[in-house]
C-alpha positions in Angstrom: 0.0 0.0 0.0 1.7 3.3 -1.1 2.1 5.4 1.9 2.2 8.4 0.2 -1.2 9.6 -1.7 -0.9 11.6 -4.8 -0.4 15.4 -4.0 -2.5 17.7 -6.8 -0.3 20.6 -7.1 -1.9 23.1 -9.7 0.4 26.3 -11.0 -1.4 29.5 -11.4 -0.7 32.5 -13.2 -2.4 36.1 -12.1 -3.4 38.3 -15.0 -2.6 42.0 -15.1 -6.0 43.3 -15.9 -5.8 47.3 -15.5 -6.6 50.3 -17.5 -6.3 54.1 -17.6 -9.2 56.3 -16.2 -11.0 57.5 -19.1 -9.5 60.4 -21.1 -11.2 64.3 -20.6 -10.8 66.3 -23.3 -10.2 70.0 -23.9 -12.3 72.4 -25.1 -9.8 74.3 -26.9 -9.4 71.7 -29.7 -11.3 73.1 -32.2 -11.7 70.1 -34.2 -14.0 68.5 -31.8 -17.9 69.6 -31.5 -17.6 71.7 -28.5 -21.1 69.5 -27.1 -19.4 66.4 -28.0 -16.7 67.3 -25.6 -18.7 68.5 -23.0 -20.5 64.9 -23.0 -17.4 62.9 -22.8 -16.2 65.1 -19.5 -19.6 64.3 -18.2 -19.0 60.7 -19.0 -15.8 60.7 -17.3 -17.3 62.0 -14.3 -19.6 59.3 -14.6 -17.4 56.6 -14.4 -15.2 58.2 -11.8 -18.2 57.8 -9.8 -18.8 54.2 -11.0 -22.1 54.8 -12.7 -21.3 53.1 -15.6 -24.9 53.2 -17.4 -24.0 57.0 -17.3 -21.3 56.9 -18.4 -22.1 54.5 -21.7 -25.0 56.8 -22.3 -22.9 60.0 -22.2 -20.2 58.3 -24.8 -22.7 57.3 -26.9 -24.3 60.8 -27.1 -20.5 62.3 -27.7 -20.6 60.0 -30.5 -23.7 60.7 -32.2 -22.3 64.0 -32.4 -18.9 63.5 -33.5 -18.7 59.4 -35.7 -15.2 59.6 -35.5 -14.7 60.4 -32.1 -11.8 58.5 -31.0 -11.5 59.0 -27.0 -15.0 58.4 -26.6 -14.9 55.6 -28.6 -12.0 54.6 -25.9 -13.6 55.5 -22.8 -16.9 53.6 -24.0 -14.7 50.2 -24.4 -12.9 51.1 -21.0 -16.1 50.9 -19.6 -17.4 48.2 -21.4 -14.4 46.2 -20.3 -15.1 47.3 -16.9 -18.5 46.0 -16.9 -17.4 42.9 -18.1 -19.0 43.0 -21.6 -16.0 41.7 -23.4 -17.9 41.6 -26.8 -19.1 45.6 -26.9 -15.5 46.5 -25.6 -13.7 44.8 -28.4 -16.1 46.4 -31.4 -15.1 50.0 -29.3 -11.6 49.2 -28.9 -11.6 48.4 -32.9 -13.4 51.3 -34.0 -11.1 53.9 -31.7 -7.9 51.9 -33.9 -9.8 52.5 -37.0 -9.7 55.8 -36.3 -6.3 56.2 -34.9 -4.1 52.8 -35.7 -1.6 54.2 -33.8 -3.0 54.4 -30.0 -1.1 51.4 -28.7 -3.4 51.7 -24.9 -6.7 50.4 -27.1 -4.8 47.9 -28.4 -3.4 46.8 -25.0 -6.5 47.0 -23.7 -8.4 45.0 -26.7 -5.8 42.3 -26.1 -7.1 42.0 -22.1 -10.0 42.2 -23.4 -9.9 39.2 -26.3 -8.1 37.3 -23.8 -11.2 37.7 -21.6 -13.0 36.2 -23.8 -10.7 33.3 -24.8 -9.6 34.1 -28.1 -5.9 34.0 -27.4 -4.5 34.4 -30.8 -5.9 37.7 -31.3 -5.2 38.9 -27.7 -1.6 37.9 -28.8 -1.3 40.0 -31.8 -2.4 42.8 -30.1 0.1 42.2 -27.6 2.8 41.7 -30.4 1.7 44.5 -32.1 2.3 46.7 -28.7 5.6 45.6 -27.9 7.0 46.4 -31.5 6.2 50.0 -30.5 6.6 49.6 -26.4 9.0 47.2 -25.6 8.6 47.9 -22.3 5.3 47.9 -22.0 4.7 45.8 -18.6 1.0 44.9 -19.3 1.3 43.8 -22.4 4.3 41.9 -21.8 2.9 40.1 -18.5 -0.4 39.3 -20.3 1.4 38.0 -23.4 3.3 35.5 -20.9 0.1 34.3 -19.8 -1.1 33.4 -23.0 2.4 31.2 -23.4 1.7 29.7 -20.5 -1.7 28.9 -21.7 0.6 27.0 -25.1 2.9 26.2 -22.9 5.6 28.0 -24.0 7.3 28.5 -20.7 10.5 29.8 -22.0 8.8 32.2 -23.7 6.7 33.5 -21.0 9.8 33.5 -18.6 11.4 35.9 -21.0 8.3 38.2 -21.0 8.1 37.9 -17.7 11.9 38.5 -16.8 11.6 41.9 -18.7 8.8 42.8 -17.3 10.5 42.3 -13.3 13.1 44.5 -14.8 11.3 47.3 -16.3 9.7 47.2 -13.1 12.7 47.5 -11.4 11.3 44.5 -9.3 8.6 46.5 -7.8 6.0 44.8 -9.2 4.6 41.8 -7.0 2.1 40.3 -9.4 5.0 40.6 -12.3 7.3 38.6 -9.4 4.7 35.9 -8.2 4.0 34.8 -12.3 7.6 34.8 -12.8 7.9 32.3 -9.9 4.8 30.1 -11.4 6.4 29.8 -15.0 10.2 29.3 -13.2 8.6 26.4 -10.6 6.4 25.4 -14.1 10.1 24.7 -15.2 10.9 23.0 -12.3 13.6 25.9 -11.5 12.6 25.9 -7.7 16.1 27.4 -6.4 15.5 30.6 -8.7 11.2 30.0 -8.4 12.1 30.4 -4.9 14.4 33.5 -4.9 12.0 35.0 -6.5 9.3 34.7 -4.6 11.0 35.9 -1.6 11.8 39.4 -3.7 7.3 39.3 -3.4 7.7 38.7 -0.3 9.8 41.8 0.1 7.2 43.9 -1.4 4.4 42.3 0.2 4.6 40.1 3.6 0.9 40.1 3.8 -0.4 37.9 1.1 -1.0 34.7 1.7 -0.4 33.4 -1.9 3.6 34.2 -1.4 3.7 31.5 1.0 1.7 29.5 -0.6 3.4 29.3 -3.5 7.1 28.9 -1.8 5.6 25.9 0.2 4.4 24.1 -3.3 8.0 24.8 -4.3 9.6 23.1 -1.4 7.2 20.6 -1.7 8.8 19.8 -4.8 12.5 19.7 -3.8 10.8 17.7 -0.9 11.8 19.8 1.6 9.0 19.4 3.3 9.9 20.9 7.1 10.4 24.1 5.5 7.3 23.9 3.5 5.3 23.5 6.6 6.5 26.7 8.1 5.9 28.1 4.9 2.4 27.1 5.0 1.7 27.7 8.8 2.2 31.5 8.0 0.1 31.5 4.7 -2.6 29.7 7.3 -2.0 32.9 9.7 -2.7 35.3 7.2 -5.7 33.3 5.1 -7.3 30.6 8.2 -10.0 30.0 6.0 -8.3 28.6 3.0 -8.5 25.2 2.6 -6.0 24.3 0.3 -3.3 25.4 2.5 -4.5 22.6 5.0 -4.7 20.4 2.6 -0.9 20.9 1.5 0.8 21.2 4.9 -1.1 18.0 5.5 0.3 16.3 2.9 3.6 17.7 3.8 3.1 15.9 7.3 1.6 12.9 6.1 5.3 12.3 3.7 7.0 12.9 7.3 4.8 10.4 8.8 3.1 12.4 11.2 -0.1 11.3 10.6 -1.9 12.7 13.5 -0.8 16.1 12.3 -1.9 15.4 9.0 -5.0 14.0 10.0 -6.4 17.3 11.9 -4.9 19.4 8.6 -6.8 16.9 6.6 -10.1 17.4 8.7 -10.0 21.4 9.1 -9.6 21.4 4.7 -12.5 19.3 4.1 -14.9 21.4 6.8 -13.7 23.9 4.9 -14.2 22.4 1.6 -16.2 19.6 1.6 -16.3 19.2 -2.1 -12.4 18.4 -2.1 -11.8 14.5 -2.8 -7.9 14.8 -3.4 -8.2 15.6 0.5 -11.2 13.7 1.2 -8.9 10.5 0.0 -5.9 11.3 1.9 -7.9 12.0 5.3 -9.4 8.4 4.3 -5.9 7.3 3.6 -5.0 8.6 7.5 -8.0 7.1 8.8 -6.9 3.7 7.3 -3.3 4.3 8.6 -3.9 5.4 12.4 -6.9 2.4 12.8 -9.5 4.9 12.5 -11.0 1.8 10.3 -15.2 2.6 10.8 -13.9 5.9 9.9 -11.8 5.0 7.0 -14.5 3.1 5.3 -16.9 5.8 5.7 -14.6 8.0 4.0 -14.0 5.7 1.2 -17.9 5.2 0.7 -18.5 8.7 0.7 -15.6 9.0 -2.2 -17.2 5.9 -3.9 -20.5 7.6 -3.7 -18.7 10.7 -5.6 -16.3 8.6 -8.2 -18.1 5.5 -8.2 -15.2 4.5 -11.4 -12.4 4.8 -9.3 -10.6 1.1 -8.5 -8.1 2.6 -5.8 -11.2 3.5 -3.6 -12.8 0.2 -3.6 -9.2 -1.2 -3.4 -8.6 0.6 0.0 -11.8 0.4 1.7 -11.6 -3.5 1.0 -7.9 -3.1 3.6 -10.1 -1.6 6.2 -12.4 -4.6 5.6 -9.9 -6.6 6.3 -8.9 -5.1 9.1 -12.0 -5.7 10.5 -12.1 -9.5 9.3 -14.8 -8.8 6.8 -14.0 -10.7 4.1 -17.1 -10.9 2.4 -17.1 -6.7 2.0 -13.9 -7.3 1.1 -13.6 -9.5 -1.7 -17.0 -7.6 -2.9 -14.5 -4.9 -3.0 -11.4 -6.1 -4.3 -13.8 -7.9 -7.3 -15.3 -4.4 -8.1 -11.6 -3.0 -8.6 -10.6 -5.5 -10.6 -13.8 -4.9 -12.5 -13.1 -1.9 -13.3 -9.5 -2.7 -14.2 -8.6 -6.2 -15.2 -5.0 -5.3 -15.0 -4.8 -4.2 -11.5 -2.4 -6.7 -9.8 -2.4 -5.9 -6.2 -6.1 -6.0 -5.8 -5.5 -9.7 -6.9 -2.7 -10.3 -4.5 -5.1 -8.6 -2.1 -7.9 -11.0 -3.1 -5.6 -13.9 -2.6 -4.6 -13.1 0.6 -8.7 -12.7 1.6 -8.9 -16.1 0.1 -6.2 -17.7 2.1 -7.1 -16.4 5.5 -10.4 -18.0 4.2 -9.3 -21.0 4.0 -10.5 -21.3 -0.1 -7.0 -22.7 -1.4 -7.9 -22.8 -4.9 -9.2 -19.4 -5.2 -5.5 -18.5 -3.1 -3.7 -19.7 -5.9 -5.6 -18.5 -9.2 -5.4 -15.0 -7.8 -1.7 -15.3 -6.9 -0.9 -16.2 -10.4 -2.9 -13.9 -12.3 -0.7 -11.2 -9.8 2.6 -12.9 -11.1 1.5 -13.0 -14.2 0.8 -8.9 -14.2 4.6 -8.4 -12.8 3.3 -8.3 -9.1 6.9 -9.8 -7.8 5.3 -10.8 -4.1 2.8 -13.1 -5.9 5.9 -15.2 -6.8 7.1 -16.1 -3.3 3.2 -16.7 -2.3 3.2 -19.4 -4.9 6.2 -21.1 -3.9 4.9 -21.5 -0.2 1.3 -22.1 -0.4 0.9 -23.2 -4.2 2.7 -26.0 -4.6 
């Protein structure tokens, strides 16, 4: 029975979404109808207030007025964005660059807003198209990364991403922690890790630093330090239960099961839906004799992933455990039902079989085990299979 269940570690990335406040206008530019100008001020003061209905419906009017209007085209797809209608900002965004091909903010800001709506390949020309007039630009550059990431072109998105820490003159946490995710992506924990710890710098309050430093050490399995790392995201963010979850992993691989056990507890009350924790608090259960416990664990995962063999597989050990063999070769049948291949559920069966008593049944199982590579099988045979 592995000791150690499989630990789900997922690698995030954190988006730069952010935009200007709406451009005012001048009255002196005689271009402009003087109204027109007066409506877009008023729609900037709209949306300074957060009334964005206003300040659509003020846009709009400057636009009626003047068709070619370029800032209100802007502002009205700044808003737009901001209201989360990614569809109305893009046709705004596009119209503004009609106008004027050259304002590189409404392409920036049409990129954040394609890649809102998951069209990635246009988001990434606009960013390309940015960069060949900004090659500094840290927004487009950090938001291009993110779409490598989503290709997984890592190398790619570390470059971005490097250039963007450096334009930033590493004063940008968010620009810092997605540098970390695509180095740790990488499995470059040493630098994933110095660089976190330059976030850290900037920001000692948030949670997600420590969070991600832990997942790191998890990694290069040093998992003390990961602990600690994880006890202080749990200081800042108690209700999280992911950060449970990990640090109980991180005691369960140092075989402090107890510990892991309450981590394990606190993450599912927290999170009841979670079955990677769900399976390892079963897995705890099973280890420290918890065994009623254990199985009800294991039926409530069954009852959620009825498909999966290792459940049925591990509840059939607490079985055991309790010398119910019937449950358990139930069990161990259903596993192997669902995986025909699965040789230790047939070792398992045998050894049900043989404290049984059912010889014959001992030795078919044994041998369908060797036969699958199961190398225990083999010295079962010799002694009780001759």
């Amino acid at each position: 029975m592995n000791k150690h269940q499989i630990l789900w570690i997922f690698g995030i990335i954190i988006p730069i979404f952010s935009f200007s406040q709406p451009n005012t206008e001048a009255p002196a530019q005689n271009e402009i109808n003087r109204d027109a100008i007066i409506l877009l001020n008023e729609g900037v003061d709209c949306f300074s207030k957060k009334d964005y209905t206003c300040a659509i419906t003020k846009y709009t009017q400057a636009i009626d007025l003047e068709p070619l209007y370029e800032k209100a085209y802007y502002n009205r797809a700044n808003t737009y964005l901001s209201i989360q209608d990614y569809e109305k900002a893009i046709k705004d965004y596009t119209k503004c660059l009609k106008v004027n091909p050259t304002n590189t903010k409404a392409k920036n800001y049409r990129g954040q807003a394609y890649m809102k709506s998951e069209k990635s390949d246009e988001a990434l020309a606009d960013f390309n198209a940015v960069l060949i007039v900004e090659l500094e630009n840290k927004i487009a550059l950090t938001n291009r990364a993110t779409i490598y990431i989503s290709k997984k072109e890592n190398e790619k998105a570390l470059t971005d991403l490097t250039l963007a820490a450096k334009v930033t003159n590493y004063g940008d946490g968010k620009v810092l922690l997605n540098k970390g995710v695509v180095e740790y992506n990488l499995d470059r924990c040493t630098d994933a890790l110095q660089t976190f710890a330059q976030a850290e710098n900037l920001d000692s309050k948030n949670p997600k630093i420590y969070e991600l430093k832990a997942k790191c050490l998890l990694k290069q399995e040093e998992f003390e330090k990961a602990i600690l790392e994880l006890s202080s995201a749990i200081k800042l963010k108690p209700e999280n239960a992911e950060f449970y979850y990990l640090r109980g992993y991180a005691k369960q691989v140092l075989e402090n099961y107890s510990g892991a056990l309450i981590d394990y507890n606190v993450s599912i009350d927290l999170s009841p839906t979670n079955l990677k924790c769900l399976a390892n608090k079963a897995f705890m259960n099973l280890e420290l004799a918890n065994t009623e416990q254990a199985i009800a664990d294991y039926s409530n995962l069954i009852n959620q992933e009825p498909k999966n063999k290792q459940h049925y597989f591990y509840r059939s050990s607490a079985w055991i455990k309790l010398e119910n063999y019937e449950n358990a070769i139930n069990d161990l049948d259903t596993a192997i039902n669902l995986d025909e291949k699965f040789a230790e559920a047939y070792f398992n069966l045998a050894t049900v079989y043989s404290k049984t008593k059912k010889d014959k049944q001992t030795c078919e199982n044994l041998k369908m085990a060797q036969s699958l590579g199961y190398k225990k099988a083999a010295e079962y045979l010799v002694m009780l299979c001759k």
